[in-house]
C-alpha positions as CSV (number, residue, x, y, z in Angstrom):
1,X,-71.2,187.2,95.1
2,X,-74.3,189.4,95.1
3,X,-72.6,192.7,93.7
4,X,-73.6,192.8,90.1
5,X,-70.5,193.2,88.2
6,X,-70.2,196.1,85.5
7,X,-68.0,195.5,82.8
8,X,-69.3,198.1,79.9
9,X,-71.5,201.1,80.5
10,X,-74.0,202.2,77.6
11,X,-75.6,205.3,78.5
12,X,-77.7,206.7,75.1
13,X,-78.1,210.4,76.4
14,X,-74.3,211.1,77.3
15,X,-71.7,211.4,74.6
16,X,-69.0,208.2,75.1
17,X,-65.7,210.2,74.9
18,X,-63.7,206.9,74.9
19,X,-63.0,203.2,77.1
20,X,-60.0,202.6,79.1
21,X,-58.5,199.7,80.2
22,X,-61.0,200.5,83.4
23,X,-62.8,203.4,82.8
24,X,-65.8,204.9,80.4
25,X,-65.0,208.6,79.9
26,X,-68.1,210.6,78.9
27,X,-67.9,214.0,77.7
28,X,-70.2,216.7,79.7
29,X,-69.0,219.6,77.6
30,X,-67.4,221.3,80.7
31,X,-66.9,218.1,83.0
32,X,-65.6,214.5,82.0
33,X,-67.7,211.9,83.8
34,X,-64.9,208.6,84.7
35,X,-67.2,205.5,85.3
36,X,-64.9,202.9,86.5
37,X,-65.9,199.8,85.6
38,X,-65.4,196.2,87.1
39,X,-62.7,195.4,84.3
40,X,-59.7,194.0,85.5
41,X,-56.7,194.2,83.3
42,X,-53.1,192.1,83.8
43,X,-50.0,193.1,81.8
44,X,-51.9,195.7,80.3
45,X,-54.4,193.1,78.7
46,X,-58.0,193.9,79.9
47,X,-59.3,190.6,81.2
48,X,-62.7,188.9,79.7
49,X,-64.6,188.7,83.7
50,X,-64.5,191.6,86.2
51,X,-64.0,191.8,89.6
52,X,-67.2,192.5,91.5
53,X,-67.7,195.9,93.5
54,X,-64.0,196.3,92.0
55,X,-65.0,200.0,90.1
56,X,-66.4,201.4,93.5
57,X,-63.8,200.6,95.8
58,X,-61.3,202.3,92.7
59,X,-63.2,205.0,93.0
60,X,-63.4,205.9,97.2
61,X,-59.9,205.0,97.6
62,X,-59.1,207.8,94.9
63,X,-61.2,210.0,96.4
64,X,-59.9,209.6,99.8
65,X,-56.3,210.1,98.8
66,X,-57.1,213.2,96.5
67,X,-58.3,214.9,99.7
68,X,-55.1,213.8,101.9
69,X,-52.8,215.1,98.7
70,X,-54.4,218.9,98.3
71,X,-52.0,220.3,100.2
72,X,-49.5,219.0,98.2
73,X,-51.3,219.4,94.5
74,X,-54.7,220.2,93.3
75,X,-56.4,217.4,91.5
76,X,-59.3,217.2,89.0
77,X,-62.2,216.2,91.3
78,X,-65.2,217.9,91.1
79,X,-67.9,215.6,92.9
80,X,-68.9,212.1,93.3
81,X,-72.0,212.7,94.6
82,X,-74.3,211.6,91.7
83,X,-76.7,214.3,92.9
84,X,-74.6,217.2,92.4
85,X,-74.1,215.8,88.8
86,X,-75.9,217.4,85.3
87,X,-79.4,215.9,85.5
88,X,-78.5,213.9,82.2
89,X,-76.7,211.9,84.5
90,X,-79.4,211.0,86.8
91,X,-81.6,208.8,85.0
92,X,-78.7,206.5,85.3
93,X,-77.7,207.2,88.8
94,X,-78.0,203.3,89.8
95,X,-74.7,202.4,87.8
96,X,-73.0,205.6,88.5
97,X,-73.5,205.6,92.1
98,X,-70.3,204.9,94.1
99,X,-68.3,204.1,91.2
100,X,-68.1,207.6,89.3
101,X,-66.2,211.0,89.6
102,X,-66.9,214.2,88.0
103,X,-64.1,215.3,87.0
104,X,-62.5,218.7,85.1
105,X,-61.1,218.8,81.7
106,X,-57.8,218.6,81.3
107,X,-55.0,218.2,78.5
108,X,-53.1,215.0,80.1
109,X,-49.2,215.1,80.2
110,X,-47.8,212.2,77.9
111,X,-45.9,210.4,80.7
112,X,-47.3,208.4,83.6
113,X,-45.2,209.4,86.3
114,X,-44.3,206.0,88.9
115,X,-42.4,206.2,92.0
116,X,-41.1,203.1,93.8
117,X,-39.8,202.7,97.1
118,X,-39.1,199.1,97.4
119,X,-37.4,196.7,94.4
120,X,-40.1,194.6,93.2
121,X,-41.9,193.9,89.2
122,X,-39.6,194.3,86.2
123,X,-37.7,196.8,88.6
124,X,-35.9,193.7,90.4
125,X,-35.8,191.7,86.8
126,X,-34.0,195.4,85.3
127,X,-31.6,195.4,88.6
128,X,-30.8,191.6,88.5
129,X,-29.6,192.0,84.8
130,X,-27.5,195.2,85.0
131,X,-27.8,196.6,88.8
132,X,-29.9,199.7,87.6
133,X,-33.7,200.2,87.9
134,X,-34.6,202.0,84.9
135,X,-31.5,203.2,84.3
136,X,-31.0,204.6,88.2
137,X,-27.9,202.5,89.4
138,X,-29.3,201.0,92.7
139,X,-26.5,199.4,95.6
140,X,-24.9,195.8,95.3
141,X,-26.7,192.6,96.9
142,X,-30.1,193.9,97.4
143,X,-32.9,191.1,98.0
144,X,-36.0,191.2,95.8
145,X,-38.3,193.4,97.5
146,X,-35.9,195.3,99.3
147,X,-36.6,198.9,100.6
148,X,-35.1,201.5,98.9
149,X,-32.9,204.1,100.6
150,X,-35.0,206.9,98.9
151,X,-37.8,206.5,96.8
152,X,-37.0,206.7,93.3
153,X,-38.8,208.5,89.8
154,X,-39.1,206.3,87.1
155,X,-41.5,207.4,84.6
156,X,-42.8,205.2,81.6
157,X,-44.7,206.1,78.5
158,X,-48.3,205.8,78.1
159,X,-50.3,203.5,76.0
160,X,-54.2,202.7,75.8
161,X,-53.2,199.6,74.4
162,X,-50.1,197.3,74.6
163,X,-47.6,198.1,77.0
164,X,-46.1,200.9,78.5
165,X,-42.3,201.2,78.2
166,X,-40.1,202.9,80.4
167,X,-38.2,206.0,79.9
168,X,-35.2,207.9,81.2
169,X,-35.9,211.3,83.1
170,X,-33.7,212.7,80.2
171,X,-36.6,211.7,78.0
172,X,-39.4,213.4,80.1
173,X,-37.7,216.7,80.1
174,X,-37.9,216.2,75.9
175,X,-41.6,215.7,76.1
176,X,-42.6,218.0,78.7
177,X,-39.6,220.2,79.1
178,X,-37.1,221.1,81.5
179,X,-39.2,222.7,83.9
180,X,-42.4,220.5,83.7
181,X,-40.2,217.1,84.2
182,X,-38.8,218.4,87.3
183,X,-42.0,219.9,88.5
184,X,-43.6,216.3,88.0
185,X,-40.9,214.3,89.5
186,X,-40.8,216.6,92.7
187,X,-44.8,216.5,93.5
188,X,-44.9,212.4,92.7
189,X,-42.1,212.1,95.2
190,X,-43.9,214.1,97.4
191,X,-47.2,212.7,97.0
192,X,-45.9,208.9,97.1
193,X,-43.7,209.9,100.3
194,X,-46.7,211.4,102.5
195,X,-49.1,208.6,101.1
196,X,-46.4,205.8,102.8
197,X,-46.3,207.4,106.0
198,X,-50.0,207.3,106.2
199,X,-50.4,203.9,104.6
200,X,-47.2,202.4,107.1
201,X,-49.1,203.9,110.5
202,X,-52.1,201.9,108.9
203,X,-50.0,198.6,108.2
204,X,-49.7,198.9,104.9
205,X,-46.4,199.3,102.8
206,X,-47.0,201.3,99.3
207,X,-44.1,199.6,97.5
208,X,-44.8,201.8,94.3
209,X,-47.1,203.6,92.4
210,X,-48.1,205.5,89.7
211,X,-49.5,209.1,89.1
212,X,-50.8,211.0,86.3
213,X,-51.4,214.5,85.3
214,X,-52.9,217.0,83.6
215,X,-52.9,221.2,82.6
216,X,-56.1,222.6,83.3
217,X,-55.7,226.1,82.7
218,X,-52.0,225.9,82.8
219,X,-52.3,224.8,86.8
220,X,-51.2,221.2,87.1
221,X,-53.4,218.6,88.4
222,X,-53.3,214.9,89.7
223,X,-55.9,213.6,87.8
224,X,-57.3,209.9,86.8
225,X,-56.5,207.3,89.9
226,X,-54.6,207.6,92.8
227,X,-52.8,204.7,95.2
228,X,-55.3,202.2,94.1
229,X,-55.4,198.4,94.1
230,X,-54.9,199.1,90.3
231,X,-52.3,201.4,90.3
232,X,-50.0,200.4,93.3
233,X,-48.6,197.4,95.1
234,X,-49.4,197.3,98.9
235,X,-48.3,194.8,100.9
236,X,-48.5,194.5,104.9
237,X,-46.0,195.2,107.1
238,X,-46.6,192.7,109.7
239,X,-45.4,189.9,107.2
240,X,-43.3,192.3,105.0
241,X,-39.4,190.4,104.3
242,X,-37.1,191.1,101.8
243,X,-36.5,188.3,99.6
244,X,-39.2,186.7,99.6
245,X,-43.2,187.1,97.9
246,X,-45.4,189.4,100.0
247,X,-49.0,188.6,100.8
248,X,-50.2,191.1,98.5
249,X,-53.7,193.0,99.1
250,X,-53.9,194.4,94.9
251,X,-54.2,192.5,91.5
252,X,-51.2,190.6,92.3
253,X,-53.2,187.5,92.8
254,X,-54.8,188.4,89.0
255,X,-50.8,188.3,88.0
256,X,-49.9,185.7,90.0
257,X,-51.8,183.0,88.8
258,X,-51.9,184.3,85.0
259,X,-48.0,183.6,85.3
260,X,-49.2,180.1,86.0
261,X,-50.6,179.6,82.6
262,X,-49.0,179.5,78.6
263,X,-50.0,182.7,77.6
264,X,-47.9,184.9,76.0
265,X,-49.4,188.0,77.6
266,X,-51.3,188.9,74.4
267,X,-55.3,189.7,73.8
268,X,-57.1,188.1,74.3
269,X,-56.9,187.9,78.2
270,X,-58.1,184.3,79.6
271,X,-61.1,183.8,81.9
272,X,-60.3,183.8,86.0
273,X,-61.6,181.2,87.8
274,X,-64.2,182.1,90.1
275,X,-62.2,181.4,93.1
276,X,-59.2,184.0,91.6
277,X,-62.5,186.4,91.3
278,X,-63.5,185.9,94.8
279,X,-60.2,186.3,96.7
280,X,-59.0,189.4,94.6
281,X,-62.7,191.0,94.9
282,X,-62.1,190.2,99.2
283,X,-58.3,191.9,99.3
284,X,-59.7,195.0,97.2
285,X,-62.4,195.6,99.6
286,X,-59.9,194.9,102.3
287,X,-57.7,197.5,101.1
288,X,-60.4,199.5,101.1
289,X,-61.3,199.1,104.3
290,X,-58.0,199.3,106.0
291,X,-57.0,202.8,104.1
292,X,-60.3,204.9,103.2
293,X,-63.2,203.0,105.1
């Protein structure tokens, strides 16, 4: 692998506004400045080796989809062309390139809003135990990785660290209000819904995702990530069967073989082996290819 992988960013001239789980956030004063990283995280643990070229494909497949979704919602994209940047940026402009967004500022809403369309994660562990996916009663005898009649909104809490924890609609509509919840649940449908029609003409099944957003000005916007390796399951739909595992092209092989191992899904993360490294760095840049290339 000759892509030198970026785990941590250390830029003295730009103020470090904080680290994600993926992502350095610098302030600008009026722009943020997401560098995504090579990090890889698994059950909300950030893993100690990245995954090369990882933070640049992250950052052209969000790009791509923030386009396809304008007409749907605005998002907080200002540029990614390192050139258009503040010049303090570009002394640094070989990191940032390809792997960077400009991006407005924005008060983020406290929920992360997921939509799924197929039973799959801890939604099929949820329905096996009680019939309901977060709550939502599904239908009687459906396979593991069935598709869903209709899409369905299941938002979750966020956390910077630990895990996130699901939550009822009821419970969105107390943190964001009435209006707000059911403004957010409307566009994530909406955005997952177009996003699988494209995806499916491409062979590609979005099983689920997740979106967040943000107030700018009072006018809501789709900010952070969108329908990324990171953030969604894809699977292809050549091979696609209910009831049994998918030939995944996201960090399921990261979650996959971590199952393999005694850990109890705590920090710290354990090291991949190279060859995990190598095949989820080849279905990232596949994914790429297939949707945004």
């Amino acid at each position: 692998m000759q892509e030198k992988i970026i785990l941590k960013t250390e830029f003295p001239d730009l103020t470090l506004l904080k680290r994600g789980k993926v992502r350095d956030i610098y302030d600008l004063k009026e722009y943020l400045l997401l560098v995504a990283t090579d990090r890889i995280s698994a059950f909300d643990v950030i893993l100690p080796n990245g995954i090369p070229g990882k933070g640049k494909i992250l950052t052209q497949i969000s790009a791509y989809w923030f386009r396809q979704m304008e007409d749907i919602v605005p998002n907080h994209l200002v540029s990614t062309d390192v050139r258009s940047f503040p010049p303090a940026c570009h002394r640094y402009s070989d990191i940032l390139e390809g792997r960077t967004m400009l991006v407005k500022k924005i008060s983020p809403m406290p929920v992360e809003c997921i939509v799924r369309g197929y039973l799959s994660g801890s939604g099929w562990k949820e329905y096996k135990e009680k019939g309901t996916v977060c709550g939502i009663a599904l239908p009687n005898n459906l396979l593991e990785l069935s598709r869903l009649k209709e899409p369905i909104f299941t938002p979750s809490t966020k956390a910077d660290e630990g895990h996130d924890i699901n939550i009822s609609f009821e419970e969105v509509k107390r943190l964001v209000g009435n209006e707000m919840a059911i403004k957010l649940k409307d566009i994530s449908l909406r955005v997952y819904s177009k996003a699988r029609n494209i995806a499916e003409k491409k062979g590609i099944i979005i099983a689920d995702t997740k979106f967040e957003f943000g107030l700018n000005n009072n006018e809501l916007l789709l900010i952070d990530e969108i329908l990324t390796p990171d953030s969604s399951r894809f699977w292809s739909v050549k091979t696609y069967e209910a009831g049994r595992s998918q030939d995944s092209f996201d960090k399921q092989i990261v979650r996959d073989y971590l199952l393999t191992l005694d850990w109890d899904k705590r920090p710290p993360g354990p090291e991949l082996p190279d060859e995990i490294v190598e095949k989820t760095a080849n279905r990232y840049q596949e994914i790429f290819e297939i949707l945004a290339g």
